[in-house]
C-alpha positions as CSV (number, residue, x, y, z in Angstrom):
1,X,97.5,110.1,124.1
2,X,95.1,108.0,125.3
3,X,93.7,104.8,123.6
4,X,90.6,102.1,123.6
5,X,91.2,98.6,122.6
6,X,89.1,96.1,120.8
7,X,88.8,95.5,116.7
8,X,85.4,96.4,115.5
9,X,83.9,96.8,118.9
10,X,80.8,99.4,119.5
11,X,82.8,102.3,121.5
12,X,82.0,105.3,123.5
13,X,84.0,107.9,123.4
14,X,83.9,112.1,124.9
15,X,85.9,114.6,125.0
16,X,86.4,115.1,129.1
17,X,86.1,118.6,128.9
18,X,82.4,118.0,128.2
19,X,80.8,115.8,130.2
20,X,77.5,114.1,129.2
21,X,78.4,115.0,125.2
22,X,76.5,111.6,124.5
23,X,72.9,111.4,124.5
24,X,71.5,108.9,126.5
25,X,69.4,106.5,125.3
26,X,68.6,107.7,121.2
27,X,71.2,108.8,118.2
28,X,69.5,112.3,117.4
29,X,67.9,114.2,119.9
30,X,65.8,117.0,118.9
31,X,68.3,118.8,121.1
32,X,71.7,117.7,121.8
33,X,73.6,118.3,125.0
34,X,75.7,121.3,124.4
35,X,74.0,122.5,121.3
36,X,76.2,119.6,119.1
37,X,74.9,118.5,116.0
38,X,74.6,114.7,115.3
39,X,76.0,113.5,112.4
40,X,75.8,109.5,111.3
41,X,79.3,108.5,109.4
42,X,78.4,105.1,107.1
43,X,80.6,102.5,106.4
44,X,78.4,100.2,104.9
45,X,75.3,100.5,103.2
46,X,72.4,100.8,106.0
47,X,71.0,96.9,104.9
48,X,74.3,95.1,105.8
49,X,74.1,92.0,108.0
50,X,74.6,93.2,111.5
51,X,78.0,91.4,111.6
52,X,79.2,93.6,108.9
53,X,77.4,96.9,109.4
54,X,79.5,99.6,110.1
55,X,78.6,103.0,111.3
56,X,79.4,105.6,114.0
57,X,77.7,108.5,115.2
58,X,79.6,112.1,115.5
59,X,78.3,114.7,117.6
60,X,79.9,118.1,116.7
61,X,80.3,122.2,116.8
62,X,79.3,122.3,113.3
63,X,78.2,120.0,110.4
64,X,80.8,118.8,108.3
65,X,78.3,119.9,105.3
66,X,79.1,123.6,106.1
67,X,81.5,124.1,103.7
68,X,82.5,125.8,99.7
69,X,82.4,124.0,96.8
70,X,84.9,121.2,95.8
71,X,87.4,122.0,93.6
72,X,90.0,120.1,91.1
73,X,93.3,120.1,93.0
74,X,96.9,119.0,91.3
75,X,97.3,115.4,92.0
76,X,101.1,115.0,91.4
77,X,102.2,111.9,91.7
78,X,98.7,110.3,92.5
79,X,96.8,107.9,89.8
80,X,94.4,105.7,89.4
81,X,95.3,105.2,85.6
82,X,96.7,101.6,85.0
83,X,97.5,102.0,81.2
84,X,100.0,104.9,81.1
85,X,102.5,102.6,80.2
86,X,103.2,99.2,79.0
87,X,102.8,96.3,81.3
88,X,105.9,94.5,82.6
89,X,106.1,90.9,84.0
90,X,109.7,90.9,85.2
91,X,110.5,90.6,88.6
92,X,110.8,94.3,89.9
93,X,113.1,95.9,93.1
94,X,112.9,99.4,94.2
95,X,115.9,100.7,95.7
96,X,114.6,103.1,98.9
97,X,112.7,106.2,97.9
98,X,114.0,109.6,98.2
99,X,112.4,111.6,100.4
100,X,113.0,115.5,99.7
101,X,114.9,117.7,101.3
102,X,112.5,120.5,103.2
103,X,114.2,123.4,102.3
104,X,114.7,122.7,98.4
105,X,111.0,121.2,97.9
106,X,108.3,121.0,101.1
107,X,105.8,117.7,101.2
108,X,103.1,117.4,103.3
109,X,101.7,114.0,103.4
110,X,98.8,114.6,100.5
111,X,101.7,116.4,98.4
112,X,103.8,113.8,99.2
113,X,101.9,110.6,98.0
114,X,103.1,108.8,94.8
115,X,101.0,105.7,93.1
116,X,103.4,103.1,92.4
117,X,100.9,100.0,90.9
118,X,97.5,98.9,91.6
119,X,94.5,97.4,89.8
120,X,90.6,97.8,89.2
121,X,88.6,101.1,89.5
122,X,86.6,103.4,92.2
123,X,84.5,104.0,90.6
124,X,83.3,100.0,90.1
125,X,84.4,99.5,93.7
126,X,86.7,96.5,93.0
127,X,90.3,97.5,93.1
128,X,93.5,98.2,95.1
129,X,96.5,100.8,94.6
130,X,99.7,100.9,96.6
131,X,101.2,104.3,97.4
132,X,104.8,105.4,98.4
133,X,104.3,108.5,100.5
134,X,107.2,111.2,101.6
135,X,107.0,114.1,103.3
136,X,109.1,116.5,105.1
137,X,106.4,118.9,107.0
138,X,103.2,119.0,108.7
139,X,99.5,118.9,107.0
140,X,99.1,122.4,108.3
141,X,95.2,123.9,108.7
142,X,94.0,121.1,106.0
143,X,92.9,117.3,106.1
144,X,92.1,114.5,103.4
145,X,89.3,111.9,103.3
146,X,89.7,109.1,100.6
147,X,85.8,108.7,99.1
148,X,87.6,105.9,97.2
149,X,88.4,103.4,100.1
150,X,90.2,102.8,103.1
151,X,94.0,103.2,103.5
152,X,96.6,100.9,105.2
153,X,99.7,103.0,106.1
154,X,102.7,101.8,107.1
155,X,105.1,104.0,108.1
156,X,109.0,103.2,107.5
157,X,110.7,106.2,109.0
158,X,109.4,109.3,111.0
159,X,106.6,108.8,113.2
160,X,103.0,110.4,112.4
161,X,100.9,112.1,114.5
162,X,97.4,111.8,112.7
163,X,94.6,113.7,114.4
164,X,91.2,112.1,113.1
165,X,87.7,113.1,113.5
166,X,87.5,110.7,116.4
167,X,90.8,111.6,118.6
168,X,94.8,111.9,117.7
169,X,96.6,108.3,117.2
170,X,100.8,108.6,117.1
171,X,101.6,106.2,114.4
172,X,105.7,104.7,114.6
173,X,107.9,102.5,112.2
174,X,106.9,98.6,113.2
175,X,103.1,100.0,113.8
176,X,100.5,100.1,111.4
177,X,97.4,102.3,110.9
178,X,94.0,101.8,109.3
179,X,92.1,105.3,108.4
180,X,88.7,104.1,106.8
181,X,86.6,105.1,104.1
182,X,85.8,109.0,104.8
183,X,87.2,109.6,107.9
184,X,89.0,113.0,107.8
185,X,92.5,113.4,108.9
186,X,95.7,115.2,109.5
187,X,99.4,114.3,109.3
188,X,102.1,115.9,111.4
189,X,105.8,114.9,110.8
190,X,108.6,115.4,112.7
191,X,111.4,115.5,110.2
192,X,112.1,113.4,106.9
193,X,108.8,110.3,107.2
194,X,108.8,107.8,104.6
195,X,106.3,104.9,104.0
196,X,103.7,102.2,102.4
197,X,100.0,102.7,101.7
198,X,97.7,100.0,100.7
199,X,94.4,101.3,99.9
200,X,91.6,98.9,99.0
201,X,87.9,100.1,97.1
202,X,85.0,98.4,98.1
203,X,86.1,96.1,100.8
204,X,87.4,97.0,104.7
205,X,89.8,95.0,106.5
206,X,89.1,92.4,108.4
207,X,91.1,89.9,111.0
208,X,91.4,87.0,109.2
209,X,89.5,83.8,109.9
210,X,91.4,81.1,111.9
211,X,90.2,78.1,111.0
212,X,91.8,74.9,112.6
213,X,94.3,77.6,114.7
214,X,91.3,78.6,117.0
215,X,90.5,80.8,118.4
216,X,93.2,82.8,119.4
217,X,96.1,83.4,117.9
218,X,97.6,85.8,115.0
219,X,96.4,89.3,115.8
220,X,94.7,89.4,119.0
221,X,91.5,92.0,118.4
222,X,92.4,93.2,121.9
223,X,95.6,94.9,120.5
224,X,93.9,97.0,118.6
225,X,93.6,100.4,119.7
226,X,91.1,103.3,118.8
227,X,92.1,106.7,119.7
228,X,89.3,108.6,122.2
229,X,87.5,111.8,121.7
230,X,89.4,115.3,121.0
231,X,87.9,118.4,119.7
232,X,88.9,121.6,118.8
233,X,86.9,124.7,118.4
234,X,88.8,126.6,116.6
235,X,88.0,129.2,113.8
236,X,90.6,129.5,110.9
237,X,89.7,133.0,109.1
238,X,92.2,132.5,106.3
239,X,90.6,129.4,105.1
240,X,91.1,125.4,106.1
241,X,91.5,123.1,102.9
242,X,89.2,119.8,103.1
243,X,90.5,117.4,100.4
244,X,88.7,114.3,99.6
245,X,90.0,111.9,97.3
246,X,87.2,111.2,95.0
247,X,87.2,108.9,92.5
248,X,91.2,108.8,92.1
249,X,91.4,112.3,92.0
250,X,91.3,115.1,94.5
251,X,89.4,118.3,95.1
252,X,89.5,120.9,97.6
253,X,87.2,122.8,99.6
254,X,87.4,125.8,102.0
255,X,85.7,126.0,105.0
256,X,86.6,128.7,108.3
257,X,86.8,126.1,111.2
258,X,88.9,122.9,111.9
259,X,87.0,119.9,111.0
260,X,87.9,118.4,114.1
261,X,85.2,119.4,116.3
262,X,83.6,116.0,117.3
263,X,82.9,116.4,120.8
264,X,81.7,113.1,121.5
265,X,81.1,110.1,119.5
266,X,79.9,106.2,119.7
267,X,80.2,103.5,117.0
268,X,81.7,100.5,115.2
269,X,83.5,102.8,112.1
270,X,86.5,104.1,113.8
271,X,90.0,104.7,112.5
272,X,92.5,102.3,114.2
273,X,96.0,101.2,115.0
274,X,98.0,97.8,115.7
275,X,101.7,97.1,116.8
276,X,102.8,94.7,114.7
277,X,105.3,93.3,117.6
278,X,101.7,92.5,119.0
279,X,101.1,89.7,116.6
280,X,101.4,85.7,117.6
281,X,103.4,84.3,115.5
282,X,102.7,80.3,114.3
283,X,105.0,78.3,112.6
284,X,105.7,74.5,111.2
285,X,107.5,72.8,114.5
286,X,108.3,69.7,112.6
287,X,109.2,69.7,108.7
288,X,108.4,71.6,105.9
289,X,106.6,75.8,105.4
290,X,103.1,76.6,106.7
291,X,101.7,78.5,103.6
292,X,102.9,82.0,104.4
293,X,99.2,82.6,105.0
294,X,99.8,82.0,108.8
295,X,101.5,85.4,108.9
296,X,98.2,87.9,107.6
297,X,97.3,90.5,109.6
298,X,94.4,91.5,107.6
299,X,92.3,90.9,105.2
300,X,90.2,92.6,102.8
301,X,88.1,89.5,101.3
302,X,86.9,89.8,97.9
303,X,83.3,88.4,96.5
304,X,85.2,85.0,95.9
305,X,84.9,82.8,99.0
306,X,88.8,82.3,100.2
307,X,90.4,84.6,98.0
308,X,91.1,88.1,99.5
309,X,91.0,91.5,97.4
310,X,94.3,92.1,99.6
311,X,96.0,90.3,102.3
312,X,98.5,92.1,104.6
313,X,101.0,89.8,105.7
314,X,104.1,90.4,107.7
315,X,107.2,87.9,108.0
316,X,108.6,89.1,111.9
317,X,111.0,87.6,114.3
318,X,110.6,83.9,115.3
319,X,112.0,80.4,115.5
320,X,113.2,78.2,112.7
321,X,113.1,74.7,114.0
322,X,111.7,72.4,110.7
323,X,114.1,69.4,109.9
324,X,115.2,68.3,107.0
325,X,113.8,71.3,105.4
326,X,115.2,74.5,103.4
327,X,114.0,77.1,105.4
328,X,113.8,80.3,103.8
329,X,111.0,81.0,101.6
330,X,110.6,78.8,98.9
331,X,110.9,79.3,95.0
332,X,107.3,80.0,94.2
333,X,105.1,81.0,91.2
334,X,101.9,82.8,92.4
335,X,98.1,82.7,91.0
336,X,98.3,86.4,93.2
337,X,100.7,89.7,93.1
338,X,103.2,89.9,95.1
339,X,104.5,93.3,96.2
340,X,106.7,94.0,99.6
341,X,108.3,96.3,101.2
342,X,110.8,96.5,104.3
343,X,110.4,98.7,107.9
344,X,114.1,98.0,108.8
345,X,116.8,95.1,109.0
346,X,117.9,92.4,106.3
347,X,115.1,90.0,104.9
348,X,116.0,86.6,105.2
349,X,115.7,85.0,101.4
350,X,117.4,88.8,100.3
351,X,120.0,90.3,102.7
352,X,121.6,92.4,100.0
353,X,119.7,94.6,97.7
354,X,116.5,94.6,99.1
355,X,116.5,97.5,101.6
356,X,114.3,99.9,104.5
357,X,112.5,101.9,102.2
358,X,112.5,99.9,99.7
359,X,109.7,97.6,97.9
360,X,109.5,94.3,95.0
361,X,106.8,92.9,93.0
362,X,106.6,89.8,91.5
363,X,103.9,89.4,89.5
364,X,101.1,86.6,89.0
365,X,102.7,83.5,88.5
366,X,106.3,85.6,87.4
367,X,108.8,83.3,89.2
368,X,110.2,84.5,92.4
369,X,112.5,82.6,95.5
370,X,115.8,83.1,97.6
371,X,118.7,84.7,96.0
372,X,121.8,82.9,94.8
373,X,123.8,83.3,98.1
374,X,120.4,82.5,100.2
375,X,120.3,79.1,98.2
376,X,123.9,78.1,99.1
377,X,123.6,79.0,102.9
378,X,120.2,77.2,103.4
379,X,121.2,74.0,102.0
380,X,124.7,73.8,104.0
381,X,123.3,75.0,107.0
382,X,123.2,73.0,110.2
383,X,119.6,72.6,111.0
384,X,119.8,73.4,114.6
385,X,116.9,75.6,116.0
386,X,117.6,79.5,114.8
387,X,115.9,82.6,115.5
388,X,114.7,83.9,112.0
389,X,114.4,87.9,111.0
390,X,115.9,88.8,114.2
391,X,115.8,92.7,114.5
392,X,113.9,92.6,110.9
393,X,110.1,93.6,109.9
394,X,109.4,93.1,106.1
395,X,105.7,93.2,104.8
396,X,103.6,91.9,102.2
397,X,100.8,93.5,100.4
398,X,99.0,90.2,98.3
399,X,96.3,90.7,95.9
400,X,94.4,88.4,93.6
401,X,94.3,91.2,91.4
402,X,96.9,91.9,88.2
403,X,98.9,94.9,89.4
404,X,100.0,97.5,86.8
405,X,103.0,99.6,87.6
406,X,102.9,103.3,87.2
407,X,105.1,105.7,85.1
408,X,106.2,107.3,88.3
409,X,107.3,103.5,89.5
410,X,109.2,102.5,86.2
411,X,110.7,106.0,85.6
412,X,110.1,108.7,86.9
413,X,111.3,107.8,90.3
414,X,114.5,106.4,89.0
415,X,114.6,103.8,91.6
416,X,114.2,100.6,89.7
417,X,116.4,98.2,90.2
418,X,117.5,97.1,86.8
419,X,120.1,94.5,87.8
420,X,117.6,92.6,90.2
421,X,117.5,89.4,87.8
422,X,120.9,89.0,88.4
423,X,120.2,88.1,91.7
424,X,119.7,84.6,90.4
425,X,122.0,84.5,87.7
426,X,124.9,82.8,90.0
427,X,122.2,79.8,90.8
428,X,123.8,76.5,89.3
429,X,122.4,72.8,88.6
430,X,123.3,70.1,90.7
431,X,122.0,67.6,89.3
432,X,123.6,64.5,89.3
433,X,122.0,61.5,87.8
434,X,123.7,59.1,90.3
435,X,123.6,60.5,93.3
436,X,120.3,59.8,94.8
């Protein structure tokens, strides 16, 4: 597999078993090279500021308009529908999801996607979901696209090999991936995969802005990579599903050739992936916690200047070295939601309990901080310089939107926690009026 770097750059890409693909010098050529037709993807409306408009342009065997009518397809586990149960404020833990067994019950990756909260709408174009996917077998002769908005997928266990309309990318635990707003693609497993989505409607990521850092620092755009062209002609006569996602539910249609036929193809709208060992980490060197800001990866930005639709944030190995400071994460009530999950090893304010494959959310402004044990440690420790998270990769996905839990996350998954509260229950005062 093959790779170009660079986030958001305009790149070329052709399949090297046909030379000169691209046309020179125009987008759509009366006649393009090889008989292709060109085909513009959008990723922004066409009036966007340059800095923000996002297109690519796909030259391919056939249209991707050449195909039946859409259909309603069962969604299982997938929702959009954020009142089918009561809302709950407590601090919530998710014990690692179960990923089925193949031979008892098969999951591709579309079968195998299950909402767990989000907020907002599709349809208004404001909104985020988070999804727990688990699957035990290969997308076989069918794809998705999400109409809704882009998805953020972080795979825990398994690797995935996701062939896209613009090349194949191989997706690993501690690497992330970014499939944008209509792109169509495939998921091949390799045994029993397990994983985070974050989709976000009506916003794409973005690197976050760096301020007084500079201007390097955090994730380099260079570590980006984009996969390069791929095609294959090939004719399915028993039928290949096309699902697309469309407002929060799906629908299938059958067509009688692969959809990936792009030949050649040249733009700023790609599908992407970054190693998350790639990322710079900065920290306080003298006293006190940076805001845990300092550890995003990307951003989604909302309408409100400074306040993101959803932030992905990562906490990964590095040096403690503050003085006279408690440092794990501090106790904290939040204006945003909370929710986070772990790729493998022991978070640091939560070494018990909080486990690979598993996930929490702590609500807006629904207290939240270092377990009991954490507490005592931290504040008898001797403050020499430590490496922190060593062998460890826990996430965050943060949203200045409410979250509301599914029924599938508070029951039907039966993987709530329900002693996670007493995490904190051991916590004692000490207070003592004369001991300054």
């Amino acid at each position: 597999l093959q790779y170009m770097s660079g986030f958001g750059n305009e790149h070329v890409s052709e399949d090297p078993r046909c030379p000169g693909a691209l046309p020179e010098g125009q987008n759509n050529p009366q006649v393009c090279p090889y008989g292709l037709y060109a085909e513009q993807l959008s990723g922004s409306a066409f009036t966007c500021p340059r800095p923000t408009n996002k297109r690519s342009w796909l030259y391919r065997i056939l249209p991707s308009v050449c195909h039946k009518p859409f259909k309603p397809l069962e969604e299982g586990h997938l929702t959009h529908n954020w009142d089918e149960i009561e809302p709950d404020p407590n601090q919530l833990r998710w014990k690692p999801f179960e990923i089925p067994k193949a031979p008892q019950n098969k999951l591709d990756f579309v079968s195998g996607l299950h909402t767990l909260c989000g907020a907002g709408e599709p349809r208004g174009r404001n909104g985020i979901a988070v999804h727990i996917f688990v699957c035990n077998t290969s997308m076989l002769n069918r794809c998705l696209y999400n109409s809704d908005g882009d998805f953020l997928i972080v795979p825990q266990q398994g690797k995935l090999l996701i062939t896209t309309e613009f090349g194949k990318m191989l997706v690993e635990p501690n690497e992330i991936c970014v499939i944008q707003q209509g792109m169509r693609f495939s998921v091949e497993v390799f045994g029993e995969t397990r994983g985070y989505i974050l989709e976000v409607y009506g916003a794409h990521f973005e690197l976050p802005d760096l301020g007084p850092i500079g201007a390097n620092g955090l994730a380099n755009p260079r570590d980006f990579l984009v996969p390069v062209a791929w095609y294959e002609d090939r004719q399915v006569p028993g039928g290949y599903t096309v699902i697309s996602k469309y407002q929060g539910k799906l629908f299938a249609a059958q067509q009688d050739f692969s959809p990936f036929n792009v030949v050649a193809w040249h733009g700023n709208y790609t599908p992407y992936k970054y190693h998350l060992e790639k990322f710079m980490v900065i920290n306080a060197v003298a006293f006190d916690h940076a805001d845990p800001s300092i550890f995003t990866v990307l951003t989604a930005k909302s309408t409100r200047p400074g306040v993101a639709l959803a932030d992905f944030v990562i906490f990964p190995p590095r040096w403690g070295v503050a003085n006279n400071t408690f440092r794990p994460p501090y106790y904290h009530r939040n204006c945003m939601s909370e929710f986070m999950g772990l790729i493998k090893g022991h978070y640091e304010a939560k070494e018990e309990g909080f486990q690979p494959g598993g996930a929490s959310l702590h609500s807006m402004m629904t207290p939240h901080g270092p377990d009991a044990d954490c507490f005592e440690k931290a504040s008898k420790a001797k403050l020499e310089p430590e490496r922190v998270a060593e062998g460890t990769m826990a996430f965050m996905f943060e949203s200045s939107l409410s979250l509301a839990v599914t029924k599938w996350g508070l029951q039907t998954s039966n993987r709530l926690d329900k002693n996670y509260y007493k995490c904190w229950e051991p916590l004692k005062s000490h207070f003592n009026p004369k001991c300054k």
